[in-house]
C-alpha positions as CSV (number, residue, x, y, z in Angstrom):
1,X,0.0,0.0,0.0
2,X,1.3,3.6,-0.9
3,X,0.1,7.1,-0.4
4,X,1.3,9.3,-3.0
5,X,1.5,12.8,-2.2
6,X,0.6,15.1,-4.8
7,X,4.1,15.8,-6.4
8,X,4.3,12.1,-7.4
9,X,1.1,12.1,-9.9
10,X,1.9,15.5,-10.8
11,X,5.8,14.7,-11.8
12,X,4.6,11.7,-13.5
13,X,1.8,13.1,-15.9
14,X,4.4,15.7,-17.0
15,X,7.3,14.2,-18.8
16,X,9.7,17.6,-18.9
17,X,9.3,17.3,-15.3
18,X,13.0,17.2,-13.3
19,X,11.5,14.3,-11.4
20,X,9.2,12.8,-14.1
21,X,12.1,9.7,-14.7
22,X,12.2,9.4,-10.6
23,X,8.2,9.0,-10.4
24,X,7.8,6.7,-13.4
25,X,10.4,4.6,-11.4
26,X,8.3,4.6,-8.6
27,X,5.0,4.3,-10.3
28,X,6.3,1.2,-12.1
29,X,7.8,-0.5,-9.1
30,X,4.2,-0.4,-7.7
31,X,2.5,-1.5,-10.2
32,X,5.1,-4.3,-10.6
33,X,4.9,-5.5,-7.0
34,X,0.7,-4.9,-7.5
35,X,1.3,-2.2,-4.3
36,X,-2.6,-0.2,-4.5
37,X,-1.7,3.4,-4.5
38,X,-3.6,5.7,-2.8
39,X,-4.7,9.7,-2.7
40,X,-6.1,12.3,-0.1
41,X,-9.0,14.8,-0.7
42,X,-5.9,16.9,-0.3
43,X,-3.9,15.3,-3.3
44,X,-7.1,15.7,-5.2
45,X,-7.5,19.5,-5.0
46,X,-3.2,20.4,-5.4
47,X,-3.1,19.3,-8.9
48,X,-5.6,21.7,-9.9
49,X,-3.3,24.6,-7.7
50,X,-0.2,23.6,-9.9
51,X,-2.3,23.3,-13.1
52,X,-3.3,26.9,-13.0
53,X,-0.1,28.0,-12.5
54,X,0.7,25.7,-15.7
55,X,-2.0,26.1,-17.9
56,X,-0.7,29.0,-20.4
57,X,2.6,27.1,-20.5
58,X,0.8,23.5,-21.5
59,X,1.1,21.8,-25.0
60,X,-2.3,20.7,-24.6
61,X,-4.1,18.5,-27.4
62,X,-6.2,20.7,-30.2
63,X,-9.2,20.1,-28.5
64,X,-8.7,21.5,-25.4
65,X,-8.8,24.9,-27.4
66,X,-12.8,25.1,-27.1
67,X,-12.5,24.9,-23.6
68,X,-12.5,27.7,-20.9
69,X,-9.8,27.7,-18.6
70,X,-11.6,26.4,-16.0
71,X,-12.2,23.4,-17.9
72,X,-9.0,22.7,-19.2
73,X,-7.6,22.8,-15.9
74,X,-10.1,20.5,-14.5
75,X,-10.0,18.2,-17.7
76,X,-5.7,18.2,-17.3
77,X,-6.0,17.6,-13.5
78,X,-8.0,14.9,-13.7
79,X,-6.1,13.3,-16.8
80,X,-3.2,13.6,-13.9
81,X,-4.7,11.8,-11.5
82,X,-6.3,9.0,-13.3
83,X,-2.9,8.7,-15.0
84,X,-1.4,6.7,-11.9
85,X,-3.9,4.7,-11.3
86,X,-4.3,5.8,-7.3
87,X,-7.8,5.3,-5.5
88,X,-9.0,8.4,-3.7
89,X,-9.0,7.6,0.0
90,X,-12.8,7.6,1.8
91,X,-12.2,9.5,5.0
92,X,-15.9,8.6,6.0
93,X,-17.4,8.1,8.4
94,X,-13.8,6.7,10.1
95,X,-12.1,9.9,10.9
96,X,-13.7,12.8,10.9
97,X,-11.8,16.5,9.8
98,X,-11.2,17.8,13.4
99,X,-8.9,14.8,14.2
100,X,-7.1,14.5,11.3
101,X,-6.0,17.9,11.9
102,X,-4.9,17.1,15.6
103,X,-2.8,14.7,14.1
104,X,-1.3,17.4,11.8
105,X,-0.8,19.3,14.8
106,X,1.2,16.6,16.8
107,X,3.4,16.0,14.3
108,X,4.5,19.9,13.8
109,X,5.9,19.8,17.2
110,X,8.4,16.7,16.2
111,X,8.7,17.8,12.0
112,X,8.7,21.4,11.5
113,X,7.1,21.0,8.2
114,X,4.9,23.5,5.7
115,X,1.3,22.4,6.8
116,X,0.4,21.0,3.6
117,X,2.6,18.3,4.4
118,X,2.2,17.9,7.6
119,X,-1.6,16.9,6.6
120,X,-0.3,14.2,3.6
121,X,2.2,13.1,6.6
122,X,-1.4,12.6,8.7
123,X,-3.5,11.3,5.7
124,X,-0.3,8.2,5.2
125,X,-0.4,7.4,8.6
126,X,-4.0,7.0,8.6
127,X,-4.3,5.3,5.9
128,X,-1.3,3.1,7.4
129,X,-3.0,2.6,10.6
130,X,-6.3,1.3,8.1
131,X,-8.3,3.6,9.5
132,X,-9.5,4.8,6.1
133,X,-11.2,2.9,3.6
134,X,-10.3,3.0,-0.3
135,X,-13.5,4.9,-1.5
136,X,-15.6,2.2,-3.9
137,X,-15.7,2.2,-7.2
138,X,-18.3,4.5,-9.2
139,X,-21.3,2.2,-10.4
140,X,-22.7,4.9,-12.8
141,X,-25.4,5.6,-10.5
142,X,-26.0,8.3,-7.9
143,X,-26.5,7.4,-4.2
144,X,-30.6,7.4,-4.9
145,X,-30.0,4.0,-7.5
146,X,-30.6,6.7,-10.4
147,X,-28.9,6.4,-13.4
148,X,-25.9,9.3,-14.1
């Protein structure tokens, strides 16, 4: 089991990235040893922060060119996070919000870290302590049975 933290899918997607050779490695060596990767709500939402910042500087595919920016960011974040093939991690009804960030807040004491990562640090270690669930797959129906 791996968390990845939102650099990994992002380096990987993006093949001029410095670390893009480094994250491919370690993409394929999970796969290989059939490791299930996983994600946070918080690696979810970064890629569209980086994207943004991206966007104007993209080679994207022709298209993309009808699309608003909004939706080409959305369309390449999500194209970077399908790409590794990581399940987003369900953190309900297990752990609630309030104590993931106490966690987050324990570990600044002992890390000293930027608190973006000191909340991926908390997410791994709940997800190593299996008190989160890999969120189930979509069925193509809402949570009324209806059709999407």
């Amino acid at each position: 089991m791996a968390y990845l933290d939102t650099n990994i899918p992002v380096s990987y997607y993006f093949t001029d990235d410095e670390n893009h050779k480094r994250t491919t490695q370690l993409i394929e060596t999970l796969r290989r040893r059939q490791e299930k990767m996983y994600v946070s709500p918080l690696t979810i939402v970064e890629p569209y922060a980086v994207i943004s910042r991206r966007i104007n500087a993209l080679k994207l595919p022709p298209h993309y060119a009808k699309l608003s920016q909004e939706e080409k960011v959305a369309a390449v974040a999500t194209h970077v996070l399908k790409h590794t093939g990581a399940q987003p991690i369900d953190n309900a009804p297990t752990c609630n919000t309030a104590d993931l960030l106490q966690k987050a807040m324990r570990l600044a004491r002992a890390l000293r870290l930027k608190t973006l990562d000191l909340l991926h640090i908390a997410y791994a270690l709940r997800l190593a302590e299996r008190r989160y669930t890999p969120s189930p797959p979509s069925t193509g129906k809402s949570p009324r049975g209806e059709t999407r």
